[in-house]
C-alpha positions in Angstrom: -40.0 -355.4 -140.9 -42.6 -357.4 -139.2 -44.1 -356.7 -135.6 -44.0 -359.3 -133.3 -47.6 -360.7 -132.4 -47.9 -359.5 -128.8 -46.6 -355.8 -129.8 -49.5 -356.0 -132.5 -52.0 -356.7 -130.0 -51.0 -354.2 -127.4 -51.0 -351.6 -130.3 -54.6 -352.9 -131.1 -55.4 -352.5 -127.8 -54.2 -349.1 -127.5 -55.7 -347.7 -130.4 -59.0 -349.0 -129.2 -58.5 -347.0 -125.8 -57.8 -344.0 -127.6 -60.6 -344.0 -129.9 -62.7 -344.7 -126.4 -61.5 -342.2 -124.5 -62.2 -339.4 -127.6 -65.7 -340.9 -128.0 -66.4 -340.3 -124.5 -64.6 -337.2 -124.6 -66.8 -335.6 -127.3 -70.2 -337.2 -125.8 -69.0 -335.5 -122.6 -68.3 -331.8 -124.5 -64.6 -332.2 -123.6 -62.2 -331.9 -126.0 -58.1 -331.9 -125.6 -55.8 -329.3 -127.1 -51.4 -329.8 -126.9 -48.8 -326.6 -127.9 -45.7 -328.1 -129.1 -42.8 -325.8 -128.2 -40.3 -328.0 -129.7 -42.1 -328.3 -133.1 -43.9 -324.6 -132.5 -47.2 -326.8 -133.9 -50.8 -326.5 -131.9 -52.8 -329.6 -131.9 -56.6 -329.3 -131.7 -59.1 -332.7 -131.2 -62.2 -333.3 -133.0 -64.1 -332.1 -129.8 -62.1 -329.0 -129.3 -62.8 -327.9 -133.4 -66.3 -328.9 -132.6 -66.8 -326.3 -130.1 -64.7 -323.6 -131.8 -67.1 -324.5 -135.0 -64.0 -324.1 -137.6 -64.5 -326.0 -141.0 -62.5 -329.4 -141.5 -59.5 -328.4 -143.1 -59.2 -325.4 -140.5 -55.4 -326.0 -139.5 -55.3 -324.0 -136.1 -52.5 -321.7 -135.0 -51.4 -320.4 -131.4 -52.0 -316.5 -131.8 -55.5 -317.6 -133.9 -56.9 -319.5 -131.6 -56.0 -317.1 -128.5 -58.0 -314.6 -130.8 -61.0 -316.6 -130.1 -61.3 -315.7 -127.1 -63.6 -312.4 -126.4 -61.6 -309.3 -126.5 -61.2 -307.8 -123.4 -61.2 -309.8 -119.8 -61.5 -312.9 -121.2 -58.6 -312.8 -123.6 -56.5 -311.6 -120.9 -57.5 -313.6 -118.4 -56.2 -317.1 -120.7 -52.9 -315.2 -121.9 -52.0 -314.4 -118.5 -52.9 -317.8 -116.6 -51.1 -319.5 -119.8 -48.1 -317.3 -118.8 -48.2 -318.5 -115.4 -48.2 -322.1 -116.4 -45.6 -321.5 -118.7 -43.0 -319.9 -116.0 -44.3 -321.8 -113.0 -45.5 -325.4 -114.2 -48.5 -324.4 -112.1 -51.8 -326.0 -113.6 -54.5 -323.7 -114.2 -58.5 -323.8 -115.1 -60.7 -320.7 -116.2 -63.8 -320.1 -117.3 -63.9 -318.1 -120.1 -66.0 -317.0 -123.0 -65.0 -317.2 -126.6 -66.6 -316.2 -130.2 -66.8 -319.2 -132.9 -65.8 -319.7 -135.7 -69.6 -318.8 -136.9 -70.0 -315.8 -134.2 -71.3 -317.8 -131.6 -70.6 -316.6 -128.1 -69.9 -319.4 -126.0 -68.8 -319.7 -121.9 -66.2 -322.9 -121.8 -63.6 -324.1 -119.0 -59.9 -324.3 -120.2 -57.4 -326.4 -118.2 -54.2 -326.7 -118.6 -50.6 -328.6 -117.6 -47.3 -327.9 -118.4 -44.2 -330.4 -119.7 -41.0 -329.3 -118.5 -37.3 -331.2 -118.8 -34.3 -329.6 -117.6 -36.0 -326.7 -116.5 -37.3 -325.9 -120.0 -41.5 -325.9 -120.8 -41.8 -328.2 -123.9 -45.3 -328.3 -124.3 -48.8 -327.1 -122.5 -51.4 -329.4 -123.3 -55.0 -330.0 -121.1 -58.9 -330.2 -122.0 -61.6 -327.3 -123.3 -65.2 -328.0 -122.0 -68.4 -326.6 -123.3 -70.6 -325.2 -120.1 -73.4 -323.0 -121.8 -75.7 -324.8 -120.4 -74.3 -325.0 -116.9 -73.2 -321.8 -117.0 -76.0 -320.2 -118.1 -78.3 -321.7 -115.4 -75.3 -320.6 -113.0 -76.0 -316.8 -113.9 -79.3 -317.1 -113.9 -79.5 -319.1 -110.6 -77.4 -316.3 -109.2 -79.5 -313.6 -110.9 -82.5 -314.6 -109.7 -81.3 -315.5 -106.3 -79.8 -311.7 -106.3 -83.3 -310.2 -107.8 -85.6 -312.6 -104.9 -83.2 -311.5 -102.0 -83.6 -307.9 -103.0 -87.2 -307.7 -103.6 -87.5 -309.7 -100.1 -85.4 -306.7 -98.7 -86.7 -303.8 -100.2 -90.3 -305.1 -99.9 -93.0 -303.1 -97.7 -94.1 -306.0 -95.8 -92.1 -307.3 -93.1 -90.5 -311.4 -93.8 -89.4 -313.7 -91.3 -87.6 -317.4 -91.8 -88.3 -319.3 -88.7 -87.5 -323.0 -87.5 -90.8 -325.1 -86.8 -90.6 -324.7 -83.1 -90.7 -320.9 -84.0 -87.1 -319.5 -83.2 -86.4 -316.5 -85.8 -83.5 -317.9 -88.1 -83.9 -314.2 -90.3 -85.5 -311.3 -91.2 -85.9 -308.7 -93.6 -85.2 -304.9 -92.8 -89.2 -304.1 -93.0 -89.8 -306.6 -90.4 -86.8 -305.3 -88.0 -88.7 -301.6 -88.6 -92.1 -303.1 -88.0 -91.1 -304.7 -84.5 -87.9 -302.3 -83.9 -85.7 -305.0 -83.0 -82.3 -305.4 -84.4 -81.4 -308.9 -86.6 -79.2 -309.9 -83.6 -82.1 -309.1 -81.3 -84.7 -310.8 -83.3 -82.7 -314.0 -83.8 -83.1 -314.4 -80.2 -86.8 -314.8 -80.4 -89.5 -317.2 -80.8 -93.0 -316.3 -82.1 -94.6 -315.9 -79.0 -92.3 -313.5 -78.4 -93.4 -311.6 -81.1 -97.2 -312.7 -81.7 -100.0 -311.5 -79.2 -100.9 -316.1 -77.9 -104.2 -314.5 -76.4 -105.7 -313.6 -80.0 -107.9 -316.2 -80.8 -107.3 -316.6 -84.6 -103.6 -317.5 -83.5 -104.0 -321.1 -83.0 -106.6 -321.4 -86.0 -103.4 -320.4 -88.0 -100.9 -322.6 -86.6 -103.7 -325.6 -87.1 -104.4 -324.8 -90.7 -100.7 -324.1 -91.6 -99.6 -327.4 -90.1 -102.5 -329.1 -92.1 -102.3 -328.0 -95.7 -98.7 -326.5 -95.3 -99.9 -322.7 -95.7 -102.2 -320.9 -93.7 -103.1 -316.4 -93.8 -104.8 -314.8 -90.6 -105.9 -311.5 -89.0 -103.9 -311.4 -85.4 -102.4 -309.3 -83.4 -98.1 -308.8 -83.2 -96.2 -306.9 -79.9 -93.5 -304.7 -80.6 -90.1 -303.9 -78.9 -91.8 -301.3 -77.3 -95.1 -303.3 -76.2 -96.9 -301.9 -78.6 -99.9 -304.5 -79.3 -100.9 -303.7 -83.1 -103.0 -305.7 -85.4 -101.4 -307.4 -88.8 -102.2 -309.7 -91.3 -99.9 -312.8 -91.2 -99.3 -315.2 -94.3 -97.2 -318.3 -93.6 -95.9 -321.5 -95.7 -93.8 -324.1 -94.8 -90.6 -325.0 -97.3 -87.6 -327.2 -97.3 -83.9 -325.9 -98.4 -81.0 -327.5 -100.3 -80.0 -329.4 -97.2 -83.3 -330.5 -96.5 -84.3 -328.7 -93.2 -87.6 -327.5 -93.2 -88.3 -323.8 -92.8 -91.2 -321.5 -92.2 -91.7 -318.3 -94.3 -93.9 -315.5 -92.8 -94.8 -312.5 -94.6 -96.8 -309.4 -92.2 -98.3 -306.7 -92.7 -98.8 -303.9 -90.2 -103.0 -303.0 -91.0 -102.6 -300.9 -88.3 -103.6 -297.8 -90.9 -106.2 -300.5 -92.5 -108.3 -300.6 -89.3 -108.0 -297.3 -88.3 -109.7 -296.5 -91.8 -112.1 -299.1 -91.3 -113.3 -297.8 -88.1 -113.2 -294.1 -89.7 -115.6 -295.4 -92.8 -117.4 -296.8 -90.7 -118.3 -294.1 -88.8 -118.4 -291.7 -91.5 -120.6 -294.4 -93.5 -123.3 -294.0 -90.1 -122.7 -290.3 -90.5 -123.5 -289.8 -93.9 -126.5 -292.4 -94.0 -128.0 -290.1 -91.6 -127.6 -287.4 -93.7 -129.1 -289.0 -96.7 -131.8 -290.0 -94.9 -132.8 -287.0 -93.7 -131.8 -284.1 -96.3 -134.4 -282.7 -98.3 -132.6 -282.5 -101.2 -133.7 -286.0 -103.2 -130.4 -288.0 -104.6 -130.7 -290.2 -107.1 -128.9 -293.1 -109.3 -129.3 -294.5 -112.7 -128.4 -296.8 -114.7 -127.0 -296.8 -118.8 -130.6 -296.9 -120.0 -132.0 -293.7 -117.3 -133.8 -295.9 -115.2 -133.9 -295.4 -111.5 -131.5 -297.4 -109.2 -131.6 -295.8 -106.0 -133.2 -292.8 -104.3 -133.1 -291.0 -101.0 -136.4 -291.3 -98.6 -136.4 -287.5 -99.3 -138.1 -288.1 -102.4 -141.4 -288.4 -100.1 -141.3 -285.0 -99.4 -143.1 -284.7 -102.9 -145.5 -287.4 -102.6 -143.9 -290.1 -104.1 -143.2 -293.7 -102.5 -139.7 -294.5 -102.9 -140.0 -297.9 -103.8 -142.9 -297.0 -106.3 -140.4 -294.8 -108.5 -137.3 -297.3 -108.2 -137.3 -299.5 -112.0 -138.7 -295.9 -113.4 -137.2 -294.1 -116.4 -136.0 -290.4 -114.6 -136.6 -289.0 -118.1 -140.4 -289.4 -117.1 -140.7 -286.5 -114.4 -139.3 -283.6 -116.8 -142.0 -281.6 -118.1 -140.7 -280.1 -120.8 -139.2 -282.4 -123.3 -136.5 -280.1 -124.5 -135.2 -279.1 -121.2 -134.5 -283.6 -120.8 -132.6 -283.4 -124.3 -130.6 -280.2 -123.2 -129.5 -281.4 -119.9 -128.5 -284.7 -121.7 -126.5 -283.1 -124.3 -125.1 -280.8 -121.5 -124.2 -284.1 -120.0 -122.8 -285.7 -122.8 -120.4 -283.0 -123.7 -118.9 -281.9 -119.9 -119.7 -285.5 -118.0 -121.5 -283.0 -115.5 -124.1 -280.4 -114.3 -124.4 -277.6 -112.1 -127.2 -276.1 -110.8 -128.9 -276.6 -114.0 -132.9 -275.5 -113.5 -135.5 -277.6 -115.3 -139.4 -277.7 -114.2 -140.4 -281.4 -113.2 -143.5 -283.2 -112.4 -145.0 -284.1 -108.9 -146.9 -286.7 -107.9 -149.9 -284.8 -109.1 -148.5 -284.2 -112.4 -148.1 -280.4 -111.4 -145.1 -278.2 -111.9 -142.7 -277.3 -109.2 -138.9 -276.1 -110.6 -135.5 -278.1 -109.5 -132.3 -277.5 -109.7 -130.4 -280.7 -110.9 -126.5 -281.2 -110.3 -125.4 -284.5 -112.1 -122.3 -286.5 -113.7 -121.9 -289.5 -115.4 -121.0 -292.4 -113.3 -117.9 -294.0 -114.9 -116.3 -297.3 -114.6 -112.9 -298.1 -116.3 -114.1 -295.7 -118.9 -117.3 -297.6 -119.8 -120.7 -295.7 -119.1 -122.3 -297.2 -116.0 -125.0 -294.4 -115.8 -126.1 -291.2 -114.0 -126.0 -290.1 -110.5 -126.9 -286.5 -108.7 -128.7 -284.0 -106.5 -132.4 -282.4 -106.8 -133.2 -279.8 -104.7 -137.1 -277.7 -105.6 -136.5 -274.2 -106.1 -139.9 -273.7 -106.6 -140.4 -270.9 -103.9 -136.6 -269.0 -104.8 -138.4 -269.0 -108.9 -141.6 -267.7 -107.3 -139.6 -265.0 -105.4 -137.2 -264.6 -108.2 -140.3 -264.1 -110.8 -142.1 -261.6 -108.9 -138.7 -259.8 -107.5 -138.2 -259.1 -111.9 -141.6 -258.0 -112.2 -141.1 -255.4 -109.2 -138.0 -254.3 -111.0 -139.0 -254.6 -114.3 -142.0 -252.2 -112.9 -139.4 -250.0 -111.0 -137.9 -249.4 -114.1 -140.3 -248.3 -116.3 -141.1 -245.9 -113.6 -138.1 -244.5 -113.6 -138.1 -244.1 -117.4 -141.4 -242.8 -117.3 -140.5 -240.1 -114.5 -137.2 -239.0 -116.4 -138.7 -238.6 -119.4 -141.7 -236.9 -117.9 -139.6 -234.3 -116.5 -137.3 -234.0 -119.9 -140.2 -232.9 -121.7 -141.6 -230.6 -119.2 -138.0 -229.4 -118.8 -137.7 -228.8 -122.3 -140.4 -229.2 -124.9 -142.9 -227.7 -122.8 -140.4 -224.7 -121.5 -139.2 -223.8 -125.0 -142.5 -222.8 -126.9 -143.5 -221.4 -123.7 -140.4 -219.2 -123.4 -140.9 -218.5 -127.2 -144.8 -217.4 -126.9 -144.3 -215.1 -124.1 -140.8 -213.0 -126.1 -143.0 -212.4 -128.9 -145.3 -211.0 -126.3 -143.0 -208.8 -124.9 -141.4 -208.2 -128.3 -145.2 -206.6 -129.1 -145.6 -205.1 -126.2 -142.2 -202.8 -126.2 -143.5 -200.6 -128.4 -147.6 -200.9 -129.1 -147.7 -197.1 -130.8 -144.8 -197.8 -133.3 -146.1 -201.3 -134.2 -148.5 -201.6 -137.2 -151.5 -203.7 -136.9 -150.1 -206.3 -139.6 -146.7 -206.7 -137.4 -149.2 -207.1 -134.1 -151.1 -209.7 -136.2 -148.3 -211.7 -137.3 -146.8 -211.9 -133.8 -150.3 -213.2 -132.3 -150.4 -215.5 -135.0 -147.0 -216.7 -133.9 -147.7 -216.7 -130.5 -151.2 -218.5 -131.5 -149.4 -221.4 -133.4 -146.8 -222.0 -130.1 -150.0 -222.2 -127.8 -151.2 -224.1 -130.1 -148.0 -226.9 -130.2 -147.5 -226.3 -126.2 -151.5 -227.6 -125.9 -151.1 -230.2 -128.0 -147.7 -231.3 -126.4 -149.2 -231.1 -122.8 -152.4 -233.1 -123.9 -150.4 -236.0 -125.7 -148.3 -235.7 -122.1 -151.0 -235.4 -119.6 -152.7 -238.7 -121.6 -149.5 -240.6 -121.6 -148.8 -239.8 -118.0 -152.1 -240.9 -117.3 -151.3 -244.0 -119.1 -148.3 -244.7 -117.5 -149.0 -244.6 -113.8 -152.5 -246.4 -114.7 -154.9 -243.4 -114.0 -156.1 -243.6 -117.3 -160.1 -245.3 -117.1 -160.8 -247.4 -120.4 -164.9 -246.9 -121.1 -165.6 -248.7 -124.4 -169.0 -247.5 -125.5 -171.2 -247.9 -128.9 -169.6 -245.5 -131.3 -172.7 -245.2 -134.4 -171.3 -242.3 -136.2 -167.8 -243.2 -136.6 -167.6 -240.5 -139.9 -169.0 -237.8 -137.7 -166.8 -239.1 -134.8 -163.3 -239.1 -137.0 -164.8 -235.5 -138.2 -164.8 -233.6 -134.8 -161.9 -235.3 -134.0 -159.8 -233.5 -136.1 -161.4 -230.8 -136.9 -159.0 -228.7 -134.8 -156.0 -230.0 -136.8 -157.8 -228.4 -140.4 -155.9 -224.9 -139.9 -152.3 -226.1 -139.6 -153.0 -228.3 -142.4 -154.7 -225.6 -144.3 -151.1 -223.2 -143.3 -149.1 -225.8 -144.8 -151.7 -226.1 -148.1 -151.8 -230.1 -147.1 -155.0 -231.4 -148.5 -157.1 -233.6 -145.6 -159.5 -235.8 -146.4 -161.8 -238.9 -145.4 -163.1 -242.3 -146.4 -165.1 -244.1 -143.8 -167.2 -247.2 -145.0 -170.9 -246.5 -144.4 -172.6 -248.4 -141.5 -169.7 -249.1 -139.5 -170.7 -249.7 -135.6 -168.0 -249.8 -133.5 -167.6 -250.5 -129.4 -164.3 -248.3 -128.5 -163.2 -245.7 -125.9 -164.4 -242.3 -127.9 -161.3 -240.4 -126.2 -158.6 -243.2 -126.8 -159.9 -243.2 -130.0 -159.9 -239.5 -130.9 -156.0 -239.6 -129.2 -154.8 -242.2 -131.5 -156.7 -240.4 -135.0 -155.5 -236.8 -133.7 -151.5 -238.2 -133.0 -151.5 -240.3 -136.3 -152.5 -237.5 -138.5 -151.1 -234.9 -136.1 -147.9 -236.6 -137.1 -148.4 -237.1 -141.1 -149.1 -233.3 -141.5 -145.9 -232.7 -139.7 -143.8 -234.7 -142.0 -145.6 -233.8 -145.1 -144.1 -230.9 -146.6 -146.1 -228.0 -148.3 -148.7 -228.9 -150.9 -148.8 -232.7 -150.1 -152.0 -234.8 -148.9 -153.5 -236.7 -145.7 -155.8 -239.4 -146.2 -157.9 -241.3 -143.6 -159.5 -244.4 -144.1 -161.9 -246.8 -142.1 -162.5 -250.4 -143.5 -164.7 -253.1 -141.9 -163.6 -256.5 -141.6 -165.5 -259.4 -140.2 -163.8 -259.0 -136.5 -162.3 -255.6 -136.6 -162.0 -252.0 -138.4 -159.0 -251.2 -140.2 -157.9 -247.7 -140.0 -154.7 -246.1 -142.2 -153.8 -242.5 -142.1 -151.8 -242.1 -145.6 -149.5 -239.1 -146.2 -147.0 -237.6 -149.0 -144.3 -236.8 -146.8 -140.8 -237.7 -145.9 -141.3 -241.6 -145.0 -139.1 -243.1 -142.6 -136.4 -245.7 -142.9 -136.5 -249.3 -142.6 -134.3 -249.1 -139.7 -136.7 -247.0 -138.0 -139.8 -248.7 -139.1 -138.4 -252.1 -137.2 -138.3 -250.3 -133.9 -140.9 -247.6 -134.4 -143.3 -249.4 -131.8 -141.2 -251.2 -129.5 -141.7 -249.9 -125.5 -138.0 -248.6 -124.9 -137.6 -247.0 -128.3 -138.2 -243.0 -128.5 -138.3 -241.8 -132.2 -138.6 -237.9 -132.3 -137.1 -235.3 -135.3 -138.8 -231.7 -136.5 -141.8 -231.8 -139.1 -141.0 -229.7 -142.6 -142.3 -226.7 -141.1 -139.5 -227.0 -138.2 -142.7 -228.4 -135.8 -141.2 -230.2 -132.7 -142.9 -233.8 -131.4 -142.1 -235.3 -128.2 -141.8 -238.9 -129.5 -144.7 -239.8 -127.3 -147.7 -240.2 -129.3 -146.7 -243.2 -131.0 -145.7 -244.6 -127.9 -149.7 -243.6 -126.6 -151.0 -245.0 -129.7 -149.3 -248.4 -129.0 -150.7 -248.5 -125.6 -154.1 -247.4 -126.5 -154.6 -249.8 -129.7 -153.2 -252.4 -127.5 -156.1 -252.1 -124.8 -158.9 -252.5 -127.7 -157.1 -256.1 -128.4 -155.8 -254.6 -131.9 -152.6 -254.0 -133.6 -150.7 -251.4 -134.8 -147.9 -251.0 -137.4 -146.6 -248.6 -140.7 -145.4 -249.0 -144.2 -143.4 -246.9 -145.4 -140.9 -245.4 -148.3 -138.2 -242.7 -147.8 -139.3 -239.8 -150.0 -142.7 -241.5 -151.1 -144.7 -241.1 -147.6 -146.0 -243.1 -144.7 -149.6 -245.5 -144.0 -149.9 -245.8 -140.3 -152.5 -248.6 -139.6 -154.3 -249.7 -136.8 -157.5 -251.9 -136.0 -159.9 -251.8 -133.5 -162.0 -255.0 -132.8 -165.4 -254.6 -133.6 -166.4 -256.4 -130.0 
């Protein structure tokens, strides 16, 4: 069967609108979707597969393609406005977000229409749009609009939206606090009801605003209250949506700002006063230690402050290790405190400081050094001489108690000792035999004997001590006969003990020494050596020239002493004292005279020594 002409056209013709409508449908995003009730079939355009981004052959159904949409709101948002339709025949539109085919989350607008005969819904059909885009730049619109409105009202600094002739259209919640109006109140206004129109930089605002279409000014504002208080004002002008033009003003209360100012100010004249006048010197470096700034009190030392600024500091320490410690010191803590180093004046002679310093950092990078001098040369002085005093005081006292321990005990005891063996004599003279009466003289003899020799070697010391003692170096020609007489006294108690004592002094010696230190220091070295030499054992002195001194050793066979001893034998504080073989008793203070009296001839003293072996004591005597 053949169409008739005309109906082919109109066909033709119809065709051609439909494939125009779906081009401009799919150029727009807009695609059409139909459910057929009747024939329970769902009919999807190319546009509508397009944006659901199913495959070709996808043949879509009605529970599937509700699935699209995202679970949740969404979902029930369609099934429930597709409902409505459904009972009502009321059209609806939503806008909705699905998930693809692919995954892709997607915001489109659905409409939709309803068919109804007799009372019955035969089909829904309408259009599905794509609005990313749009809706995208909807939410962000909105979020930024939100974020902008809520920083503008939670912001410190008060903002006002004003009309060009300067009526207040709003106002943020800072600027209601700042002038203590309400938003109702402030509407009210105009900005000379709110800005101080005597302040001059007022109208140099308003000119320079109206000019380049932004303007930011020191003036002054007026509270509710009539409070005048200064603020800084920035203003812009800005046209809306609707094209009325707007003022923004942001201000901020620098009423704390210039009450600081006038504070530093003030404190800044204070303080310059006080560096100009302190006597403590401040100073200022920079990285490489050279001098940046100083205060005028630096010409309390002679020095010309300008002379010394472009200086290295590290040039006025005298001593070159006290500069490395007080760097290191620096280095390691960042600061100093009353750190004491000796420094030079302007006449190169040295007075003592006391430095407190830091390291002057900027955004952790090393800028330089900065601190306070202050001489302590007069506290060091006093400080010096208030040790000697009490270094003095205390050798006193150690003098005085050891004074009185050995008259309290080492001279009492042989005393005590001497005079019962006297009475032990005398109790019965008749009854005792001459050889008994013999042996206690003897007894008593050897006692005197020690208590003489004791209170010599303490009278000398004493002497010593409390600087009494008168040293009278004379010519000594005979030193031999000299070292003979000298101990000739000490023969017999070597003799009791069967110690051998003998002598060798190099011929010719000539000697310039105190006779009676010298006969001390002979008499307590071998004093000492016959003590600790036990029966049968030997004392040997010696006398060596050299080319600026005589040597003298005083050799025994006795016990020795240890190497612990030895270290400490001659040092001022140590006292060294045990019994001899014979149960002798020593004070501990002839080695400590001997020291002191070697010490005055310039010369030296010291012992070697082996446990068990013996003891050489050695001392030397310059010749001049």
């Amino acid at each position: 069967m053949e169409h008739h002409p005309e109906y082919r056209k109109d066909e033709l013709t119809l065709k051609k609108s439909l494939d125009l409508y779906e081009k401009a449908n799919e150029m727009a995003g807009v695609g059409v979707w139909e459910v057929d009730f009747v024939t329970n079939k769902l009919f999807w355009s190319v546009v509508t597969r397009q944006i659901h981004e199913v495959p070709d052959d996808y043949e879509p159904e009605f529970q599937a393609a509700i699935n699209f949409y995202k679970e949740g709101f969404c979902r029930e948002e369609l099934l429930r406005n597709f409902n409505h339709t459904v009972e009502t025949g009321e059209p609806f539109m939503v806008e909705l977000q699905l998930v693809t085919f692919k995954g892709n989350e997607m915001w489109v607008r659905a409409k939709g229409s309803a068919e109804f005969k007799e009372g019955r819904c035969l089909r829904l059909f309408g259009t599905l749009q794509d609005i990313q885009i749009q809706k995208l730049q909807r939410i962000q619109l909105i979020n930024s609009e939100i974020k902008y409105r809520s920083v503008i009202e939670n912001s410190l600094y008060g903002v006002l939206l004003t009309f060009p002739g300067g009526f207040v259209l709003d106002a943020n919640q800072a600027a209601l606090k700042m002038f203590g109006y309400t938003l109702e109140e402030i509407r009210k206004l105009s900005r000379y009801d709110i800005f101080d129109i005597n302040h001059p930089n007022l109208s140099r605002f308003l000119k320079r605003r109206e000019k380049d279409g932004k303007a930011k000014d020191e003036i002054t504002a007026i509270r509710k209250n009539g409070e005048i208080f200064p603020c800084e004002i920035s203003g812009a002008f800005f046209t809306d949506i609707d094209g009325t033009r707007l003022n923004s003003l942001v201000i901020v209360d620098i009423t704390h700002i210039k009450q600081a100012e006038r504070a530093l100010a003030l404190s800044e004249d204070k303080y310059r006063k006080i560096f100009e006048n302190i006597q403590d010197v401040y100073y200022r470096t920079d990285k490489d230690g050279v001098i940046i700034e100083l205060s005028p009190s630096i010409e309390f030392y002679n020095y010309k402050r300008e002379d010394l600024i472009g200086s290295l500091a590290s040039d006025f320490y005298y001593l070159n290790e006290e500069k490395d410690k007080i760097l290191n010191v620096l280095k390691k803590e960042m600061r100093v405190s009353d750190f004491e180093v000796k420094l030079r004046s302007s006449t190169n002679e040295l007075f003592y400081a006391s430095v407190n310093s830091r390291l002057v950092m900027e955004n952790g990078i090393f800028m330089g050094t900065e601190g306070i001098i202050r001489d302590i040369t007069l506290r060091k002085i006093q400080e010096n001489e208030l040790a000697s005093l009490n270094t003095e005081l205390k050798g006193l006292n150690e003098h005085k108690e050891k004074l009185l321990s050995v008259i309290a005990h080492d001279l009492k005891t042989p005393i005590a000792s001497s005079l019962k063996l006297a009475e032990l004599a005398l109790m019965d003279v008749s009854e005792t035999s001459k050889i008994e009466l013999i042996e206690y003289l003897s007894k008593i003899r050897v006692g005197l004997d020690n208590t003489n020799e004791l209170l010599e070697d303490l009278l000398s010391w004493a002497a010593s001590q409390f600087g009494s003692v008168i040293f009278n170096p004379v010519c000594i020609e005979d030193l031999k006969g000299h070292i003979y007489t000298g101990i000739t006294r000490l023969v017999p108690i070597a003799e009791a003990k069967g110690i051998k004592l003998t002598q060798h002094i190099d011929p010719g010696i000539v000697l310039i020494a105190d006779k009676d230190m010298l006969d001390a220091i002979i008499r307590n070295i071998v004093s000492n050596a016959i003590k600790f030499t036990g029966r049968g054992g030997r004392v040997e002195i010696t006398a060596k020239s050299r080319k600026d001194d005589v040597i003298f050793s005083v050799t025994d066979t006795g016990i020795g002493i240890s190497p612990a001893i030895v270290n400490v034998l001659f040092e001022k504080s140590f006292n060294y004292t045990i019994y001899g073989t014979s149960g002798e008793k020593g004070t501990g203070l002839g080695l400590d005279l001997c020291r002191e009296f070697v010490e005055k001839h310039k010369g030296k003293i010291w012992v070697d020594s082996t446990v068990g072996k013996g003891s050489t004591f050695y001392f030397t005597i310059k010749k001049v």
